[in-house]
C-alpha positions in Angstrom: -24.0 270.9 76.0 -26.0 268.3 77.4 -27.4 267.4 74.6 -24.0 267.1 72.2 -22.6 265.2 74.5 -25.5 262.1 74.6 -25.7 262.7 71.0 -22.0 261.9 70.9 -22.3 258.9 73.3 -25.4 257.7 71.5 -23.0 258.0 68.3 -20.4 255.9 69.8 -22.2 253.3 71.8 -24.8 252.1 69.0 -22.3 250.5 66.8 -20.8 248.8 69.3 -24.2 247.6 70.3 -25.4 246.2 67.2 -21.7 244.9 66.5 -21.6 242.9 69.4 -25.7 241.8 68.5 -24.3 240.5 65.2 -21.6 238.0 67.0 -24.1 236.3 69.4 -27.5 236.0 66.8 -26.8 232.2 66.7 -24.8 231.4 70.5 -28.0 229.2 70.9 -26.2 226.6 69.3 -23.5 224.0 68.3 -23.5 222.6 64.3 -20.9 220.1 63.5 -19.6 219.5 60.9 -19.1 223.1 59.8 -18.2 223.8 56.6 -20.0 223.0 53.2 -23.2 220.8 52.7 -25.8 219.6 50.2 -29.1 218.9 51.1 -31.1 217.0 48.7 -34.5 215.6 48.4 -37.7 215.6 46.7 -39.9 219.2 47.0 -43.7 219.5 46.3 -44.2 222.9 45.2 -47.4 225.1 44.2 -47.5 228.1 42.2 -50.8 229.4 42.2 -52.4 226.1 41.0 -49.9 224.1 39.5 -48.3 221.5 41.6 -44.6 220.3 41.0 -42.6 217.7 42.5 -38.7 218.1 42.2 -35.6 216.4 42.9 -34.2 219.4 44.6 -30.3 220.4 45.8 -29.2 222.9 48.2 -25.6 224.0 48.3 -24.6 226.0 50.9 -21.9 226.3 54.0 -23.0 226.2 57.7 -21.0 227.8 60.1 -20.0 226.2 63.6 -22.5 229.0 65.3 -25.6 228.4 63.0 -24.5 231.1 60.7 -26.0 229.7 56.8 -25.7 230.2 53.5 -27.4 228.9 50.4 -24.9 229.3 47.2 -26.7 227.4 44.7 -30.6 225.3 44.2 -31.0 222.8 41.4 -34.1 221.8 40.5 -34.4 218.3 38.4 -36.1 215.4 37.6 -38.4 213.8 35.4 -41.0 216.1 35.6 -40.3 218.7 32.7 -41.6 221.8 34.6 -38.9 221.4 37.2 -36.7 222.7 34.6 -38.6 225.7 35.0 -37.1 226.2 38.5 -34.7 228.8 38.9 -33.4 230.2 42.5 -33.0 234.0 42.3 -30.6 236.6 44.4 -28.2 233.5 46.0 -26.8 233.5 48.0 -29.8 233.3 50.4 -28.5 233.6 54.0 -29.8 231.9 57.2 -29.7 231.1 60.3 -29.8 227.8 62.6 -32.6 229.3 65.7 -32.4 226.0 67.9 -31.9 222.5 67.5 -35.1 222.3 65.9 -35.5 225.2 63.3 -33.4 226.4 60.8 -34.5 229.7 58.9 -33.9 231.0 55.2 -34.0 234.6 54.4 -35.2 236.3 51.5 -35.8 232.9 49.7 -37.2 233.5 46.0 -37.6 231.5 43.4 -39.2 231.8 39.3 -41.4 229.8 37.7 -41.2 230.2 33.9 -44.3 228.8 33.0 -46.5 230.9 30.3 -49.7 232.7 32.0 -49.3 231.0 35.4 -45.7 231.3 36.3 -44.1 234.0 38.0 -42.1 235.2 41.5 -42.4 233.4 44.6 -40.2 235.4 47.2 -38.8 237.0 48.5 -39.5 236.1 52.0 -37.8 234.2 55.0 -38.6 230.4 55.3 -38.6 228.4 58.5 -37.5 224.4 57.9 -38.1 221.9 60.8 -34.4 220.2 61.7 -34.8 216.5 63.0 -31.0 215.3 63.9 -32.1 211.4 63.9 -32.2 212.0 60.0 -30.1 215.1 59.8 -32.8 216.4 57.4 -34.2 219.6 57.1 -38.2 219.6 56.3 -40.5 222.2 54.5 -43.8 221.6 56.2 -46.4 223.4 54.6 -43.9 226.6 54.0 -45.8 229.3 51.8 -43.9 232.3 50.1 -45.4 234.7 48.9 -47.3 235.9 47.0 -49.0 232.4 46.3 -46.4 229.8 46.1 -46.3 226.5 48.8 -43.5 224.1 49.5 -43.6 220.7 51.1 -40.7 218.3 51.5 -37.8 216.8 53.2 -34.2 217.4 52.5 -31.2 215.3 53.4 -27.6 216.6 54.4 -24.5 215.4 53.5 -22.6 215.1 55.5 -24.8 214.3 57.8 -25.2 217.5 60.4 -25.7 217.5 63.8 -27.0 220.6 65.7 -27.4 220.8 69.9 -27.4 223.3 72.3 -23.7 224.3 73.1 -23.9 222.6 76.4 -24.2 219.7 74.6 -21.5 220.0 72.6 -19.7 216.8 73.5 -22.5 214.7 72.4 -21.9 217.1 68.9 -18.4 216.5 68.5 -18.8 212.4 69.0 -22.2 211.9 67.0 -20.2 214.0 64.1 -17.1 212.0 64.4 -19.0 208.1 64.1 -18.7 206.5 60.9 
C-alpha cells in the first residue's frame, strides 16, 4: 500500500515538476525588443576542407524571457558554393543563457557539394552576445561531424539582453532611436 501510494504521488508530482522547470529555463534574463528579428552577416564556414564565406540571414523570433527560434537561414553571395547552403529541420529552437551567450539547438545544415559535401548537424551551438553591437558571434563553433563556423551576425532591430534586475536600463536602451 505503501508503495501504490508514492507511485501515485511520484505520478502526480513529476509533471508538475518538469512543467514548472519549462516556465523558468530562461528567468536569467530580460530581451527587448521581443518579437521577430534578422540577424545578418558574413559566416566563414568549413566542411571537411573546403572553406566558404557567406552572406548569411537568420530569421527567427525571440521571446521577452530568452525563449528563440530560428524559422529560416539564407545563405548568399558571390561565392557560388554558398548556393550550396541549405538549413535543415527549422525551426531550430534556442535559448538566451545570460547576457553573454545565446545557444542553438539541433542546428544542421547540407552542403551539396559532389564527394566532399555532406551533413553538418545536428548539434547545439553556443554564439557569444555583445549588446554594444547587438550582434551575435560564431567563434570558432564546430558541428559535427567535421564542419566549423566563424563569424558575426547583426540584429535588426537591434536587441538588447540584461539581467531582469536590469530591466530598466532594457526598456530605455530599446526605446532610443
Amino acid at each position: 500500500m505503501i508503495r501504490t501510494v508514492i507511485a501515485r504521488r511520484s505520478t502526480v508530482l513529476l509533471p508538475i515538476v518538469l512543467l514548472s522547470l519549462s516556465f523558468t529555463a530562461y528567468a536569467d534574463v530580460a530581451v527587448a525588443p521581443a518579437g521577430p528579428f534578422s540577424a545578418s552577416g558574413e559566416l566563414a564556414m568549413k566542411k571537411g576542407r573546403i572553406p566558404v564565406s557567406c552572406n548569411t540571414t537568420f530569421d527567427g523570433r525571440v521571446g521577452g524571457d530568452g525563449a528563440l527560434r530560428v524559422t529560416a537561414v539564407s545563405f548568399g553571395g558571390l561565392n557560388p558554393l554558398c548556393k550550396s547552403i541549405k538549413a535543415l529541420g527549422l525551426p531550430w529552437q534556442g535559448q538566451v543563457d545570460s547576457p553573454r551567450k545565446l545557444t542553438v539547438h539541433d542546428m544542421q545544415v547540407t552542403v551539396r557539394v559532389p564527394l566532399l559535401g555532406g551533413v553538418c548537424g545536428p548539434g547545439p551551438v553556443s554564439l557569444v552576445w555583445r549588446n554594444a553591437e547587438a550582434s551575435a558571434s560564431f567563434e570558432q563553433v564546430n558541428l559535427g561531424p567535421d564542419c566549423a563556423m566563424n563569424g558575426t551576425m547583426l540584429t535588426t532591430p537591434q536587441v538588447d539582453i540584461r539581467h531582469p534586475s536590469q530591466t530598466g536600463a532594457v526598456t530605455q536602451s530599446a526605446s532610443s532611436p
